[in-house]
N, CA, C and O atoms as a GROMACS GRO file, in nm:
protein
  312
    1UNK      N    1   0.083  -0.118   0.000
    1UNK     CA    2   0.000   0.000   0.000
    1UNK      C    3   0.088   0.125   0.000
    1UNK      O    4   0.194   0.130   0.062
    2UNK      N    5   0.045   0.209  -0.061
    2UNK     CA    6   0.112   0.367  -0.084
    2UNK      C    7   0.054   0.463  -0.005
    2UNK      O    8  -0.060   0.427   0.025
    3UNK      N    9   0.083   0.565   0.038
    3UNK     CA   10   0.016   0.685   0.136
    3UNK      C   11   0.073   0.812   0.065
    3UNK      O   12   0.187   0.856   0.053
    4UNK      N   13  -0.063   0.857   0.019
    4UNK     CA   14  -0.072   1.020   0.052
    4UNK      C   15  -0.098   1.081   0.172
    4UNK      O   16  -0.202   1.067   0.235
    5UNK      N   17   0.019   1.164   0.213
    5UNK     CA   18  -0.050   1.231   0.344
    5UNK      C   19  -0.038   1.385   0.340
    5UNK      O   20   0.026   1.447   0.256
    6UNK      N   21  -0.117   1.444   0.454
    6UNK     CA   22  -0.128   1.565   0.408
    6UNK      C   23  -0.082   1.626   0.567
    6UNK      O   24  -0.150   1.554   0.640
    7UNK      N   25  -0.024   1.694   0.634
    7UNK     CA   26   0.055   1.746   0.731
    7UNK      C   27  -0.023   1.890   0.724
    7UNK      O   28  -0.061   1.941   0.619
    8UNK      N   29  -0.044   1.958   0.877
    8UNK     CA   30  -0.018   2.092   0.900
    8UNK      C   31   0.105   2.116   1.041
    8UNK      O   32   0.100   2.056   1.148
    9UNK      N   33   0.195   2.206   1.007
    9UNK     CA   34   0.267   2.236   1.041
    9UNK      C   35   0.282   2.374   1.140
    9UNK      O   36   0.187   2.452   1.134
   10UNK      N   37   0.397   2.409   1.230
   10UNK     CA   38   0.364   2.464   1.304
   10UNK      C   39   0.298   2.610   1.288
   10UNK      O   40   0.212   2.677   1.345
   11UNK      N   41   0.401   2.626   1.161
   11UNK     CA   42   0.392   2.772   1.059
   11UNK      C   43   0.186   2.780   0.970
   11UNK      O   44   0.134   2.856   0.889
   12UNK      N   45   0.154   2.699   1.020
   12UNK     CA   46   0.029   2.661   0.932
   12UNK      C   47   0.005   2.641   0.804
   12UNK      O   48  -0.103   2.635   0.744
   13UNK      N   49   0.170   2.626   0.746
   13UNK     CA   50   0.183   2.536   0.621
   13UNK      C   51   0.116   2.392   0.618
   13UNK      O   52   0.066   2.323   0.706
   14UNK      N   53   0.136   2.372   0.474
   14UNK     CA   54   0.088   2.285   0.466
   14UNK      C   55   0.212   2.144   0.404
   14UNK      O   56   0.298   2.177   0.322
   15UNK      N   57   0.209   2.050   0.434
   15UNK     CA   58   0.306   1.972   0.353
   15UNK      C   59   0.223   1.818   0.356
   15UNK      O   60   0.150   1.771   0.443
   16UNK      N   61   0.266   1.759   0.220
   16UNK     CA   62   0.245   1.673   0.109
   16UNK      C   63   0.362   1.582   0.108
   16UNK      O   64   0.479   1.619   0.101
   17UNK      N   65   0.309   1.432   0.115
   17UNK     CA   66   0.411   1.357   0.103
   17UNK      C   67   0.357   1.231   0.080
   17UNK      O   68   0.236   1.210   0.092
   18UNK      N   69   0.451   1.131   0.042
   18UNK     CA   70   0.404   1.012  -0.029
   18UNK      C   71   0.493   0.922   0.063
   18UNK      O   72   0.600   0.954   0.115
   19UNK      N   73   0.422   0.800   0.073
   19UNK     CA   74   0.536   0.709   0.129
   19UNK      C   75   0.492   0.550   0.140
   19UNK      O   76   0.372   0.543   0.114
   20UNK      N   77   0.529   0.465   0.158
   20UNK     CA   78   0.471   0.318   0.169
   20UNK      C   79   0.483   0.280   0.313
   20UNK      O   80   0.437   0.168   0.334
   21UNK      N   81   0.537   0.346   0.430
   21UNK     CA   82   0.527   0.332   0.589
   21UNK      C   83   0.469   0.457   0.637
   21UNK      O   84   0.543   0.554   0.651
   22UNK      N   85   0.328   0.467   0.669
   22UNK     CA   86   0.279   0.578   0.711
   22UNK      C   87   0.328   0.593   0.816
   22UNK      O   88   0.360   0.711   0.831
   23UNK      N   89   0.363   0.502   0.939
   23UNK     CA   90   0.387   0.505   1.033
   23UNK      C   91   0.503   0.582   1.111
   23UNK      O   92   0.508   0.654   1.211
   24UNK      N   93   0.614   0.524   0.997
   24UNK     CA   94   0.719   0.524   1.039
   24UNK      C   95   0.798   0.640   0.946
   24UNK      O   96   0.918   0.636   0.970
   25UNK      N   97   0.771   0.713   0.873
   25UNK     CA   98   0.726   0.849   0.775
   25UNK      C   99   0.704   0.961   0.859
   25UNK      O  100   0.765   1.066   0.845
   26UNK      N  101   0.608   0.940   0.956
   26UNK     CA  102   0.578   1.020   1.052
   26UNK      C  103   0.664   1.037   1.167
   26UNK      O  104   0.706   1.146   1.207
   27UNK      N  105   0.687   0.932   1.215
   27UNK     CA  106   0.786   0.968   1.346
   27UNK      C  107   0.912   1.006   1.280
   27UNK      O  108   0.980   1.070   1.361
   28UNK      N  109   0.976   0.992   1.155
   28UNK     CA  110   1.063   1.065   1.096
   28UNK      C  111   1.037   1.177   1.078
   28UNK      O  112   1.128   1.259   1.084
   29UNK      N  113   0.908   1.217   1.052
   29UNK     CA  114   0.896   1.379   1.080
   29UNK      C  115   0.902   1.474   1.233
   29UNK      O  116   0.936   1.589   1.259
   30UNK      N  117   0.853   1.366   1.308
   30UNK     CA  118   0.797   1.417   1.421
   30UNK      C  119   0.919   1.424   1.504
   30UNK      O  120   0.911   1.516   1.586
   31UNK      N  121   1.056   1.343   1.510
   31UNK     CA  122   1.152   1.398   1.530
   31UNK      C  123   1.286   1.438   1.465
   31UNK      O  124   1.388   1.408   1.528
   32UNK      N  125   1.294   1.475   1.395
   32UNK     CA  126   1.300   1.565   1.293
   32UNK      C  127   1.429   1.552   1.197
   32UNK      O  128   1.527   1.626   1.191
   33UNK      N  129   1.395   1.411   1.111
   33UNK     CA  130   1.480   1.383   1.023
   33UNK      C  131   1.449   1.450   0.920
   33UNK      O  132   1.549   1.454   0.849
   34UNK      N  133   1.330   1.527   0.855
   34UNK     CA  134   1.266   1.528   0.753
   34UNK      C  135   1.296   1.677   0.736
   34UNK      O  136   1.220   1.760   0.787
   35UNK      N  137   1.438   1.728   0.643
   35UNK     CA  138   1.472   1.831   0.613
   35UNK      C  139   1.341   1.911   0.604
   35UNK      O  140   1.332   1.998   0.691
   36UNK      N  141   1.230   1.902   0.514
   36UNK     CA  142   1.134   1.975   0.511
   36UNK      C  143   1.083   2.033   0.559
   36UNK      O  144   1.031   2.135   0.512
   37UNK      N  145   1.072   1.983   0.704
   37UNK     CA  146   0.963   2.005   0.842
   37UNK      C  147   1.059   2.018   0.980
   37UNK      O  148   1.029   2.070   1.088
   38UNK      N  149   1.156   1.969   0.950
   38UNK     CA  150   1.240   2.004   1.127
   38UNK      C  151   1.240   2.120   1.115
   38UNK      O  152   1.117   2.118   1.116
   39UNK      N  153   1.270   2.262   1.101
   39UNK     CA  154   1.241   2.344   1.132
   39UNK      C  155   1.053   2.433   1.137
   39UNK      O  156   1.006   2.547   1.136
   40UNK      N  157   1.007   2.302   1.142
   40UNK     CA  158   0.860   2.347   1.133
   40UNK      C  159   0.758   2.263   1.249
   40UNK      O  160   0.636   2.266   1.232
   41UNK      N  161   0.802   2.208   1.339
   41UNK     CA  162   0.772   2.128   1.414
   41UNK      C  163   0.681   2.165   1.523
   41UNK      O  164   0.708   2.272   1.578
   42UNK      N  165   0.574   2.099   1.567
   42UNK     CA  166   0.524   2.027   1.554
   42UNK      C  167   0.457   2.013   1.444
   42UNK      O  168   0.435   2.115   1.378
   43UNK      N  169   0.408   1.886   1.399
   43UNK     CA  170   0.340   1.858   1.293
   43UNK      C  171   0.213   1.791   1.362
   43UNK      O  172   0.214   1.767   1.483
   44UNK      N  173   0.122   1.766   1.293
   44UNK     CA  174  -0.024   1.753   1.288
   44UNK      C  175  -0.083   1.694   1.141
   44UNK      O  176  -0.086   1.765   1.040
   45UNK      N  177  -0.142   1.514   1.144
   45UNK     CA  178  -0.152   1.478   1.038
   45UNK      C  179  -0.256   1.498   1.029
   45UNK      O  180  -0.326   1.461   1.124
   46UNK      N  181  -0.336   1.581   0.892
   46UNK     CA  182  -0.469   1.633   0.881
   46UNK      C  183  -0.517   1.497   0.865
   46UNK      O  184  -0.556   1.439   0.966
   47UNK      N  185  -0.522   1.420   0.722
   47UNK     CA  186  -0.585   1.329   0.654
   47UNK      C  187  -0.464   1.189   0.511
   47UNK      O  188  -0.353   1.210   0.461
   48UNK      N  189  -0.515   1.122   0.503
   48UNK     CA  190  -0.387   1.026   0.442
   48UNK      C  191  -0.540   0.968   0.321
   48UNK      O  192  -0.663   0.968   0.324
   49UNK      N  193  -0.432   0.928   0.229
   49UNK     CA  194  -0.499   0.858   0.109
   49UNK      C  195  -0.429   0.696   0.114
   49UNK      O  196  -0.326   0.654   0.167
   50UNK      N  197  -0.526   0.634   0.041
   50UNK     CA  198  -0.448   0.473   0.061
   50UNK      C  199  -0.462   0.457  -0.105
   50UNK      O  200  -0.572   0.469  -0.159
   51UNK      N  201  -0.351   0.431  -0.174
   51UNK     CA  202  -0.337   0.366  -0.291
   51UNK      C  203  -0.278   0.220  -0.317
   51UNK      O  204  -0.179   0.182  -0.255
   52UNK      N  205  -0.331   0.153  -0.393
   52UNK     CA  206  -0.243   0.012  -0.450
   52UNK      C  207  -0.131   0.039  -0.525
   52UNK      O  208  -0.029  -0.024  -0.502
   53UNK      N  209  -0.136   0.150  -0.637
   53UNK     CA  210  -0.047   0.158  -0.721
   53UNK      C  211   0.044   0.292  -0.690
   53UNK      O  212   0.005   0.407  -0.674
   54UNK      N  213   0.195   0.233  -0.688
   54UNK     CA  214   0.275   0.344  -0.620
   54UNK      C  215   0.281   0.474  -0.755
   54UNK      O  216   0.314   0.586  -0.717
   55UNK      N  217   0.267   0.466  -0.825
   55UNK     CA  218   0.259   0.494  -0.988
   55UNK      C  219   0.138   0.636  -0.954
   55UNK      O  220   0.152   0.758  -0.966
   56UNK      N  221   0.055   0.573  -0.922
   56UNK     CA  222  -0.127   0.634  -0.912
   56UNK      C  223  -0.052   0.767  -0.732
   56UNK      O  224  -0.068   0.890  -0.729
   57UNK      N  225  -0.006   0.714  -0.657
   57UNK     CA  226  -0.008   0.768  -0.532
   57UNK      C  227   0.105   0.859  -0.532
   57UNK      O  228   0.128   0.941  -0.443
   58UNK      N  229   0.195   0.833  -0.666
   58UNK     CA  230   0.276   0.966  -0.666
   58UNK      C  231   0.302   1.099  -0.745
   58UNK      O  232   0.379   1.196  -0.743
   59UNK      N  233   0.132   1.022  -0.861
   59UNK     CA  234   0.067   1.118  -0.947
   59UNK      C  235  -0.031   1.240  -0.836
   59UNK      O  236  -0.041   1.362  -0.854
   60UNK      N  237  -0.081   1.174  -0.746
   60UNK     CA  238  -0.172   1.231  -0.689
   60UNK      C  239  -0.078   1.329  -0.577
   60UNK      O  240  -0.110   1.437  -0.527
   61UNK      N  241   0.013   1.271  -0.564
   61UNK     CA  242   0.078   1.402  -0.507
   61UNK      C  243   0.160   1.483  -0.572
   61UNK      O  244   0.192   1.578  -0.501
   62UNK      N  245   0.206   1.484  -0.674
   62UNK     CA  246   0.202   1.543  -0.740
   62UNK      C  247   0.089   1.658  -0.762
   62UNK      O  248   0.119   1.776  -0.742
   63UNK      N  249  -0.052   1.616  -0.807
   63UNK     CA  250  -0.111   1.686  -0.835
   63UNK      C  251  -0.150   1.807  -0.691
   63UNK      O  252  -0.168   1.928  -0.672
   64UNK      N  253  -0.149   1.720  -0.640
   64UNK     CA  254  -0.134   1.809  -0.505
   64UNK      C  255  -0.056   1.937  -0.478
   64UNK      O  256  -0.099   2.050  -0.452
   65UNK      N  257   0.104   1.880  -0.494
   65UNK     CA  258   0.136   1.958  -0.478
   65UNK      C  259   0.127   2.138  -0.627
   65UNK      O  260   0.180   2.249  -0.623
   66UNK      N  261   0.043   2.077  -0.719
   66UNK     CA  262   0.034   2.181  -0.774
   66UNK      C  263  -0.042   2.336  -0.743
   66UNK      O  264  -0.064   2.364  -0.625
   67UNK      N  265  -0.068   2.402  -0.816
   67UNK     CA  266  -0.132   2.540  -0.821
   67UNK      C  267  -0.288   2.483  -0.798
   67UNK      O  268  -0.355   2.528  -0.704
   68UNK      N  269  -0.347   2.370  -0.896
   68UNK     CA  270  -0.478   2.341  -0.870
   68UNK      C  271  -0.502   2.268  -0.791
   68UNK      O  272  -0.614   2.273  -0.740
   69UNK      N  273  -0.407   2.169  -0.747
   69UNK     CA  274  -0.380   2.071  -0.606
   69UNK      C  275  -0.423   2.164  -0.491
   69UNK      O  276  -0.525   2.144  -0.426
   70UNK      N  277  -0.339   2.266  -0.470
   70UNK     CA  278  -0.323   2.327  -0.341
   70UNK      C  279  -0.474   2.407  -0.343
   70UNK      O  280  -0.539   2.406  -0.239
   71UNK      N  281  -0.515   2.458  -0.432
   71UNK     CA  282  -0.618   2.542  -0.434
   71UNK      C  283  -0.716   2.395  -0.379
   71UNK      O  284  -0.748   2.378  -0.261
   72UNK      N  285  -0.740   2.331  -0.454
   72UNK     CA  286  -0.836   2.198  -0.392
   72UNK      C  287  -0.814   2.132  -0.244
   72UNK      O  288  -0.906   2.065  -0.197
   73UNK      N  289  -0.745   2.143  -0.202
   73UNK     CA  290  -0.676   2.139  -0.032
   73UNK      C  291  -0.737   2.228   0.026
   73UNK      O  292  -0.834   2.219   0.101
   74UNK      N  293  -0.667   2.334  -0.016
   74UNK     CA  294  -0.799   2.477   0.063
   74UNK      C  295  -0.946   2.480   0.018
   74UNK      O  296  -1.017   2.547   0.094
   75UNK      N  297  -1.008   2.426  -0.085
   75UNK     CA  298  -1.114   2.480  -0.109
   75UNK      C  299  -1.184   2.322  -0.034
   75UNK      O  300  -1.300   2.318   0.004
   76UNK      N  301  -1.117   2.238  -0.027
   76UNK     CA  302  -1.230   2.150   0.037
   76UNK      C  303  -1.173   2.014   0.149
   76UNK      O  304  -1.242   1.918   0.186
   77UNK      N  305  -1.059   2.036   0.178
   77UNK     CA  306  -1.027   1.953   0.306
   77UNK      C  307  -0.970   2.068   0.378
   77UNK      O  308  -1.020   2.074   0.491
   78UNK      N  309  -0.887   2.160   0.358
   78UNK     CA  310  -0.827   2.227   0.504
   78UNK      C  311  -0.909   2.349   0.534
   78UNK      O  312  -0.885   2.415   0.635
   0.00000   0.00000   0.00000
C-alpha cells in the first residue's frame, strides 16, 4: 500500500508527502529527520490517502502539490 499524506505544520503550512510506511514516515517527521519540516515542528496529520499503485499515489501528489492541487486542499479539506 502507498500513502498520501497531508501534514499541518507549526507555521500553518501545509506539507504533502508520499510514502509506503505511514507510520514510520511520521515519526521521521515528528523527530525531525525530515529536512522539510524540522524546522517546522510540531506537525499535525490532517488526513492520508491509501493507494495500490505506487505509480497512481505519486501522481496524486504530485497533483497536489500543484497550483490546482493546493487550491483543492484549501477549497475543500483544510
Amino acid at each position: 500500500m502507498w500513502y498520501v499524506y497531508i501534514l499541518t505544520c507549526n507555521d500553518e503550512q501545509t506539507y504533502v508527502g508520499c510514502t509506503d510506511n505511514l507510520d514510520g514516515r511520521l515519526k521521521r517527521h515528528q523527530s525531525g529527520w525530515v529536512p522539510a519540516t524540522k524546522n517546522r515542528l510540531p506537525i499535525k496529520l490532517i488526513t492520508y490517502l491509501v493507494f495500490t499503485d505506487k505509480y497512481k499515489a505519486y501522481d496524486f501528489e504530485k497533483y497536489l502539490k500543484s497550483g490546482s492541487g493546493r487550491a483543492f486542499l484549501k477549497k475543500r479539506l483544510i
